[in-house]
C-alpha positions as CSV (number, residue, x, y, z in Angstrom):
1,X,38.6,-6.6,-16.4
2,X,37.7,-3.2,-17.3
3,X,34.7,-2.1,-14.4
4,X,34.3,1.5,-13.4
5,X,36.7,2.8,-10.9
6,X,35.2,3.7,-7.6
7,X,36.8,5.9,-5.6
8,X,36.3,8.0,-1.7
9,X,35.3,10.8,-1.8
10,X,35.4,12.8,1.3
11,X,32.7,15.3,0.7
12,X,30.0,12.4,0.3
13,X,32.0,10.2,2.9
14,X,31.9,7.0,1.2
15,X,33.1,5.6,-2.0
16,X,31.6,7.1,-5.1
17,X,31.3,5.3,-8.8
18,X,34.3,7.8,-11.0
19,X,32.5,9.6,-13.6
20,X,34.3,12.2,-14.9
21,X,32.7,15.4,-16.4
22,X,33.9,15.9,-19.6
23,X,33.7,11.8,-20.8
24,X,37.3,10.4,-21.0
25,X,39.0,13.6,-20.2
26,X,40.0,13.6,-16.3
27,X,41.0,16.9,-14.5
28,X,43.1,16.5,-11.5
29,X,44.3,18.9,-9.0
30,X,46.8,18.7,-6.2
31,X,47.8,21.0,-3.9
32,X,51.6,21.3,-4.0
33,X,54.4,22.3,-1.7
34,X,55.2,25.5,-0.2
35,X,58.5,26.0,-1.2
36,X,60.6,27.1,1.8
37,X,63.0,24.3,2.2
38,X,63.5,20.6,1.4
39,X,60.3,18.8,1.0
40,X,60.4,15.3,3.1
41,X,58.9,12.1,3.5
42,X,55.3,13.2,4.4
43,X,55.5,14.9,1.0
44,X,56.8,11.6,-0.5
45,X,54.0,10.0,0.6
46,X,51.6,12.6,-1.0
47,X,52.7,12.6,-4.4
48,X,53.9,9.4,-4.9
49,X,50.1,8.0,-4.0
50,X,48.6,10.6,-6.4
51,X,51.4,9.8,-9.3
52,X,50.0,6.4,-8.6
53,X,46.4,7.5,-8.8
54,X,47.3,9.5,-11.9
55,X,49.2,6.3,-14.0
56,X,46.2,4.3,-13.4
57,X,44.0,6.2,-14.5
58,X,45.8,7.2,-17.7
59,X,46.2,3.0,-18.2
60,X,42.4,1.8,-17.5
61,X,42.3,4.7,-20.9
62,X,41.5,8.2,-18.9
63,X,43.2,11.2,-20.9
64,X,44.1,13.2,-17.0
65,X,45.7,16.8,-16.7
66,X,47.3,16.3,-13.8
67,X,47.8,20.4,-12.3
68,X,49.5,21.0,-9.3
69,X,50.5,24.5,-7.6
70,X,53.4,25.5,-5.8
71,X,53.2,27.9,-3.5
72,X,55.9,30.3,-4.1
73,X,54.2,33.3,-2.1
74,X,53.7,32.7,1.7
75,X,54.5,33.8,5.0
76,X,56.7,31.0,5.7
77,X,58.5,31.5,2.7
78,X,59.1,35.3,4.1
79,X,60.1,33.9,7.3
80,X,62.4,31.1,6.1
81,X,63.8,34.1,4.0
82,X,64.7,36.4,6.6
83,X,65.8,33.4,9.1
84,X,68.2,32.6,6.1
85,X,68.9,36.1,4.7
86,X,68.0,36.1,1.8
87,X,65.1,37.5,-1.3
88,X,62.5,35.1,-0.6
89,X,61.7,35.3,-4.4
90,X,65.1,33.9,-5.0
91,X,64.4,31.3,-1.8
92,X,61.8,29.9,-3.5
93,X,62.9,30.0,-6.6
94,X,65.6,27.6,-5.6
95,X,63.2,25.6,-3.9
96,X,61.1,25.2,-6.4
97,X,63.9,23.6,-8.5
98,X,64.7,21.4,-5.7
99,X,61.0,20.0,-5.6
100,X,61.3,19.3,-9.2
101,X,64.6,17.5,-8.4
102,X,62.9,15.5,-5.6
103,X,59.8,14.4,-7.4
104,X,62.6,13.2,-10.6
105,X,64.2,10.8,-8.4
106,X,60.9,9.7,-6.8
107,X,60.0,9.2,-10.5
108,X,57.1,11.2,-9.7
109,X,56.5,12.3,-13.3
110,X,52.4,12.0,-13.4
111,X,52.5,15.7,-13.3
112,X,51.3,17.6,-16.5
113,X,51.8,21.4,-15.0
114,X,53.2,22.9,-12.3
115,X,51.5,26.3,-11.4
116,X,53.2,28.8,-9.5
117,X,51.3,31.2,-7.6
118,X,53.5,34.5,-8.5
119,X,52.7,33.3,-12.7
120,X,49.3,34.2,-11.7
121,X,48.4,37.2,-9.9
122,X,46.5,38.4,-12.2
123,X,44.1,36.0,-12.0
124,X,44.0,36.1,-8.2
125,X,43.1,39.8,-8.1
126,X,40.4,39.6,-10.2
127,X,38.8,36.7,-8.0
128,X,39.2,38.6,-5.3
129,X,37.5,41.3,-7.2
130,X,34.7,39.3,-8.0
131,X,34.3,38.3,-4.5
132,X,34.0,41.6,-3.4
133,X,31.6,42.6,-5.8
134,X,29.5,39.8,-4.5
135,X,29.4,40.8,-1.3
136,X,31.5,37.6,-0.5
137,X,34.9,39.8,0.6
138,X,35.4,43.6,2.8
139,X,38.7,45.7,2.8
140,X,40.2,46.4,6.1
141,X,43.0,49.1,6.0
142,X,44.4,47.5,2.8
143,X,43.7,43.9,3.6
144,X,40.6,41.7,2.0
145,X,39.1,39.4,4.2
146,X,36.3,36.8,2.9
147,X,33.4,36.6,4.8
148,X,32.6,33.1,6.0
149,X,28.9,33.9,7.4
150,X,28.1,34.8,4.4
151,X,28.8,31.2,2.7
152,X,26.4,29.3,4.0
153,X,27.8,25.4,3.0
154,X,31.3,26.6,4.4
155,X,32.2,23.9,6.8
156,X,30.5,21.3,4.8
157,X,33.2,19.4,3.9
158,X,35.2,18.7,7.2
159,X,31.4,18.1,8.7
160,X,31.7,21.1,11.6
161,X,30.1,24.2,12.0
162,X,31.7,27.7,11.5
163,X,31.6,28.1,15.1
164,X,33.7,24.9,15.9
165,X,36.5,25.9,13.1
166,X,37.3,29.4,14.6
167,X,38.7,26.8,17.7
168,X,41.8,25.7,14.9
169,X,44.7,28.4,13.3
170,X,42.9,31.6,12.6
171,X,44.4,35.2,11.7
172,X,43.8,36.8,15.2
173,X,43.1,40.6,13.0
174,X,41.4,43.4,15.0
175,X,38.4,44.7,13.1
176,X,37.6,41.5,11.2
177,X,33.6,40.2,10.7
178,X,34.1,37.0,12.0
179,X,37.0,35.6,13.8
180,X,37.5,32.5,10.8
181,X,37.2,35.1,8.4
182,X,40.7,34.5,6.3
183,X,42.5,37.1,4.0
184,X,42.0,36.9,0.5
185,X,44.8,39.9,-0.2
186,X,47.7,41.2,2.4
187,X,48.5,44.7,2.7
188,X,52.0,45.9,1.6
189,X,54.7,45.7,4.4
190,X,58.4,46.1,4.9
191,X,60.7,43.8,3.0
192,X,57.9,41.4,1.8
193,X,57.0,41.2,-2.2
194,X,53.7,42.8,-3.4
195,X,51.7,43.9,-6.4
196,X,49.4,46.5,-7.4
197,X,45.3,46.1,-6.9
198,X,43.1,48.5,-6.8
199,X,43.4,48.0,-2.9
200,X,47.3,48.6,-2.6
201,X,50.1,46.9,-3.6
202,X,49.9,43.7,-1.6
203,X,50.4,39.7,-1.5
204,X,47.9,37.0,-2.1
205,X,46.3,34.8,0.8
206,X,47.2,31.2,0.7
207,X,43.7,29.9,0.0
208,X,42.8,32.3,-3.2
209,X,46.2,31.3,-5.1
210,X,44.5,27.4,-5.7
211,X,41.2,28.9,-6.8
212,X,42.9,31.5,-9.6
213,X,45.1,28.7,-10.6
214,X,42.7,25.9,-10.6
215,X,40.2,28.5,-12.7
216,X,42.1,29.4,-15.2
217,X,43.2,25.8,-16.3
218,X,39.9,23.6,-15.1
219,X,37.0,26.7,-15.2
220,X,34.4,26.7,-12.1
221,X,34.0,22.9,-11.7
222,X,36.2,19.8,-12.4
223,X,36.9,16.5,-10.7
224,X,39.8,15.6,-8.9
225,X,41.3,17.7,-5.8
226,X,43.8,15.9,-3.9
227,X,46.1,17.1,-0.7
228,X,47.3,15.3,2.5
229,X,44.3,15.4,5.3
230,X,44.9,17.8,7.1
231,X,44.5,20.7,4.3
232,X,40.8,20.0,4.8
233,X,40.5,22.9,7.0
234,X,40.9,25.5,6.8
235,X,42.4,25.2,3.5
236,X,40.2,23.3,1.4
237,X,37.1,24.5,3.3
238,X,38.2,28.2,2.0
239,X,38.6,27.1,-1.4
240,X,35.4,25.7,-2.0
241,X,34.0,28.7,-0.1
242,X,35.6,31.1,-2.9
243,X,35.1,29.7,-5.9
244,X,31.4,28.4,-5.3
245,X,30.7,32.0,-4.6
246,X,32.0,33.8,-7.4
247,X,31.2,31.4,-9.7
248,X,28.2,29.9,-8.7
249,X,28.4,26.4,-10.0
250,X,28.0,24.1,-7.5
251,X,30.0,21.3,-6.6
252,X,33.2,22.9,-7.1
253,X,34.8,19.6,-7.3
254,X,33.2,16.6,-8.0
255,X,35.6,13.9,-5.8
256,X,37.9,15.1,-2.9
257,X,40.7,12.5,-2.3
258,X,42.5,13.3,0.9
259,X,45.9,11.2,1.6
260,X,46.5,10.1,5.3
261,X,49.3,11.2,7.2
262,X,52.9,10.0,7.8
263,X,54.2,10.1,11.2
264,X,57.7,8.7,12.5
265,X,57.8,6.9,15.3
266,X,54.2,7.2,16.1
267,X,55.1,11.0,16.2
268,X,54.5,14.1,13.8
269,X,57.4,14.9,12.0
270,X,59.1,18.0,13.0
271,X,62.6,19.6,13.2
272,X,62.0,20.6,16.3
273,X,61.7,16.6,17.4
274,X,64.8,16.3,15.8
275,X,62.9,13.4,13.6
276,X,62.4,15.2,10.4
277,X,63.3,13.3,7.3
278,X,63.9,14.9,3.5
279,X,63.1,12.8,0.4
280,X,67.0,13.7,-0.3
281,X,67.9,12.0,2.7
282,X,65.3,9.1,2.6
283,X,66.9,8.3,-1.5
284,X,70.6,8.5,-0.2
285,X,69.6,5.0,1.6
286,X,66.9,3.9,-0.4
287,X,66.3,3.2,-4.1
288,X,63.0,5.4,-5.6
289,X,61.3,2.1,-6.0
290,X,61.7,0.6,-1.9
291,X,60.4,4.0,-0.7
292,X,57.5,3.9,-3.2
293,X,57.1,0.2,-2.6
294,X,56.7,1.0,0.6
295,X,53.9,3.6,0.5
296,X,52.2,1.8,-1.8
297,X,51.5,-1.1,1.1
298,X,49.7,1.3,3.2
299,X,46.4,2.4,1.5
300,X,46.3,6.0,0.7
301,X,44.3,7.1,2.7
302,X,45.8,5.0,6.1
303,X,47.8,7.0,8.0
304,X,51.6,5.7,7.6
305,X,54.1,5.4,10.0
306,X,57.9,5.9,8.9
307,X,60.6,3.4,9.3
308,X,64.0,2.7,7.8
309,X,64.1,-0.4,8.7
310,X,61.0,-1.5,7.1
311,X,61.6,0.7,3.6
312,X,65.1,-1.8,4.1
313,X,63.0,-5.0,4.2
314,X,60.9,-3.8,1.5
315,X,63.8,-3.3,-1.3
316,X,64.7,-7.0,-0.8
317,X,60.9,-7.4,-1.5
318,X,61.4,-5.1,-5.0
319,X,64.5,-7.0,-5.9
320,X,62.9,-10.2,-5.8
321,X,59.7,-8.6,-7.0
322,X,62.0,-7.7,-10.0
323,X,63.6,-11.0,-10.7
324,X,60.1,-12.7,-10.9
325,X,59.0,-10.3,-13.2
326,X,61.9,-11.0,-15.3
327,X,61.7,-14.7,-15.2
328,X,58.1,-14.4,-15.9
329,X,58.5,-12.2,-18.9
330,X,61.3,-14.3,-20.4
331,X,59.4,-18.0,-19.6
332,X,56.6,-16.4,-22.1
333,X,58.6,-15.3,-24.5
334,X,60.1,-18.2,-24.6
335,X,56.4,-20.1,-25.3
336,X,56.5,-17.7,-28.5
337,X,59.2,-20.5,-29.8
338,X,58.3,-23.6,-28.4
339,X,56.4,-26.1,-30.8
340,X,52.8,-26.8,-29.6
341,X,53.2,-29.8,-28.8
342,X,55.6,-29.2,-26.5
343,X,53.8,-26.4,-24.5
344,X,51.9,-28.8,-22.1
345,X,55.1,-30.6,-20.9
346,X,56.7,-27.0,-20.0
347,X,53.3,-25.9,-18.3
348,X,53.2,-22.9,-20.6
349,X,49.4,-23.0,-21.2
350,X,48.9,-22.9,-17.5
351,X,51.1,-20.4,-16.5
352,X,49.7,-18.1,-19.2
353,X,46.1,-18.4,-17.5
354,X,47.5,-17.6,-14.2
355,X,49.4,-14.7,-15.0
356,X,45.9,-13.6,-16.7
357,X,44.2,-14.2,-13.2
358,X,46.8,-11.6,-11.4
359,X,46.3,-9.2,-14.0
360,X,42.4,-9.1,-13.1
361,X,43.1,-9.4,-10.3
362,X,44.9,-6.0,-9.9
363,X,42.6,-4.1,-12.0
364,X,39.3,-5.3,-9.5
365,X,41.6,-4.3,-6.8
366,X,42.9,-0.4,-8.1
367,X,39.3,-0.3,-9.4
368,X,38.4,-0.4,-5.8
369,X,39.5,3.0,-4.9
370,X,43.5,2.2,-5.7
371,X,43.9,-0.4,-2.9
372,X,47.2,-0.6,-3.4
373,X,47.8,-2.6,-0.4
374,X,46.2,-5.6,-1.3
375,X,47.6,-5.0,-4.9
376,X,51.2,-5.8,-3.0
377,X,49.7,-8.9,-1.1
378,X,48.1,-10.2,-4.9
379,X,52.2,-9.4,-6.6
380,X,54.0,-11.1,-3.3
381,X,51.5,-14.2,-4.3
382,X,52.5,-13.8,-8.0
383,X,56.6,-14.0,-7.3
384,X,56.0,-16.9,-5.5
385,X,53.9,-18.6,-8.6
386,X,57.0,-17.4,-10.5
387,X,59.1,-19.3,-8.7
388,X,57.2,-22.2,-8.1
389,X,56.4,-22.6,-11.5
390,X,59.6,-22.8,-12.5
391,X,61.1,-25.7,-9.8
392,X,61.7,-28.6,-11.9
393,X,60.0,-27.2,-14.8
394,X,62.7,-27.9,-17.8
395,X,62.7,-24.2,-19.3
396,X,64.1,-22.6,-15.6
397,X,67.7,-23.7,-17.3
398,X,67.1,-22.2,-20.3
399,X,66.0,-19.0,-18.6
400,X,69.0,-18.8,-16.0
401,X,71.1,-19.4,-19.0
């Protein structure tokens, strides 16, 4: 029952034996939300399949610190902000709270830390410090930008070379080295928080906040790093670009697990397609356990495709689900008071050796990098057993009772 988990890893692109660096201790990271408004469904999708990753681990006996950011400095946070009018400090302060809310009712609750990125500035100055030093960063009129030419692994993870990634979103910035070149540290402007540095007060980039965070709780290396797809570039390509260089050590992370992503209708989500769905919305006709019932039947790292209709069909699964589970628990405590010789006529012998079978039968399958969708098929199988079992057999009255 207990077989070493195996698990994809998108940096070797296949599925790698889990060995963890420091023995039984685990340390995950996920990249969390940038809080500008309600989170939705694609973010549903994301945490619930790494809450799931994270519970299994901690039962096959891992001890994992689970981390995750939250972006709370950004330029859509500043935008949402003055769209709104209003601080967008306070703005994300408020949606921060709301994520928490969110990930509550999704009983999301995996999480060990949640790391904002304005606790830690600090600690993403003197990265960027270091980086300079290096060699790895130049100022430009109060900006830092990191130099991707001279990293020469960055690209290495989404398989292109430098010269293919400039084609995706790239800060268009007169005067910069290279045109991916990405800003480690924003000059001061108008209406926007900043901080001292010895370059000007000024904001964080996006990429250097999950480096100083991930730093200061895991060090240079560590094993876990989880986020949807399409943070792969440039996001996650800049991260391991950072920290490899001013520290070094080398990998940076030892398993990259990338979720798929979650369209609706066979569409992206956006509010501009008038097809965008929050995790409020999606709980106010759905219980926590249908919605996370129904990622679960999509592997993790499948793209998913949104539908009401199907998160309906799939609570009438859970509720019978639950029933079975019920019936199944109660039928063997009942066996605990049954005289021996009457345990072959009820079948209890039997059904204790099947309900064995399932049980390895779901570890071999999350063992097998959490294939939760076969897990599903494997627990559909077992409520029918339930059930089965139980027509004719004489202890269904005395369970229904």
């Amino acid at each position: 029952m207990f077989f070493p988990v195996r698990v994809y890893d998108s940096m070797a692109r296949r599925v790698r034996e889990f060995k963890p660096l420091r023995g039984n201790r685990v340390y995950m990271f996920v990249c969390g939300p940038t809080v500008y408004d309600l989170s939705h469904v694609g973010h549903a999708r994301t945490y619930v399949a790494y809450d799931i990753i994270a519970k299994y681990l901690r039962l096959k006996g891992y001890s994992v610190f689970y981390l995750m950011n939250i972006t709370d400095v950004d330029d859509k946070i500043i935008g949402r902000g003055r769209e709104l009018g209003v601080d967008p400090f306070k703005l994300a302060a408020e949606m921060a709270e709301e994520f928490y809310r969110d990930m509550r009712a999704l009983k999301v609750d995996s999480v060990n830390l949640y790391a904002k990125a304005s606790e830690h500035i600090d600690e993403i100055v003197e990265q960027v410090k270091g980086l300079l030093e290096k060699g790895y960063a130049y100022q430009l009129d109060g900006d830092v930008y990191y130099d991707i030419s001279r990293f020469q692994d960055y690209g290495r993870l989404s398989g292109r070379r430098p010269e293919e990634l400039v084609e995706h979103r790239v800060d268009p910035r007169p005067g910069k080295r290279n045109p991916g070149d990405f800003a480690l540290w924003k000059a001061e402007k108008p209406g926007e928080p900043s901080w001292e540095s010895p370059w000007g007060r000024g904001r964080p980039g996006w990429h250097i906040e999950d480096t100083a965070i991930t730093y200061t709780y895991f060090g240079p290396s560590y094993d876990i790093h989880g986020g949807a797809l399409e943070l792969i570039f440039p996001h996650h390509e800049a991260e391991i670009a950072q920290m490899e260089a001013l520290t070094g050590v080398k990998p940076m992370v030892q398993y990259w697990v990338h979720t798929g992503l979650l369209t609706i209708g066979g569409r992206k989500m956006s509010k501009s397609l008038k097809n965008f769905v929050t995790i409020r919305e999606a709980l106010s006709r759905h219980s926590p356990e249908a919605l996370r019932t129904f990622f679960a039947m999509t592997h993790y790292r499948s793209p998913i495709d949104y539908d009401e209709d199907e998160v309906s069909s799939v609570a009438k699964f859970t509720e019978a689900l639950n029933q079975a589970y019920r019936m199944a628990e109660r039928r063997l405590q009942l066996g605990e008071y049954v005289e021996e010789g009457e345990k072959d006529a009820l079948g209890f012998e039997e059904d204790v050796k099947r309900v064995w079978e399932y049980v390895e039968r779901f570890y071999a399958l999350m063992d097998d990098d959490f294939n939760t969708p076969r897990v599903m098929a494997a627990i559909s199988e077992f409520t029918n057993f339930v059930y089965r079992s139980l027509e004719g057999n004489p202890s269904k009255k005395l369970l229904e009772e």
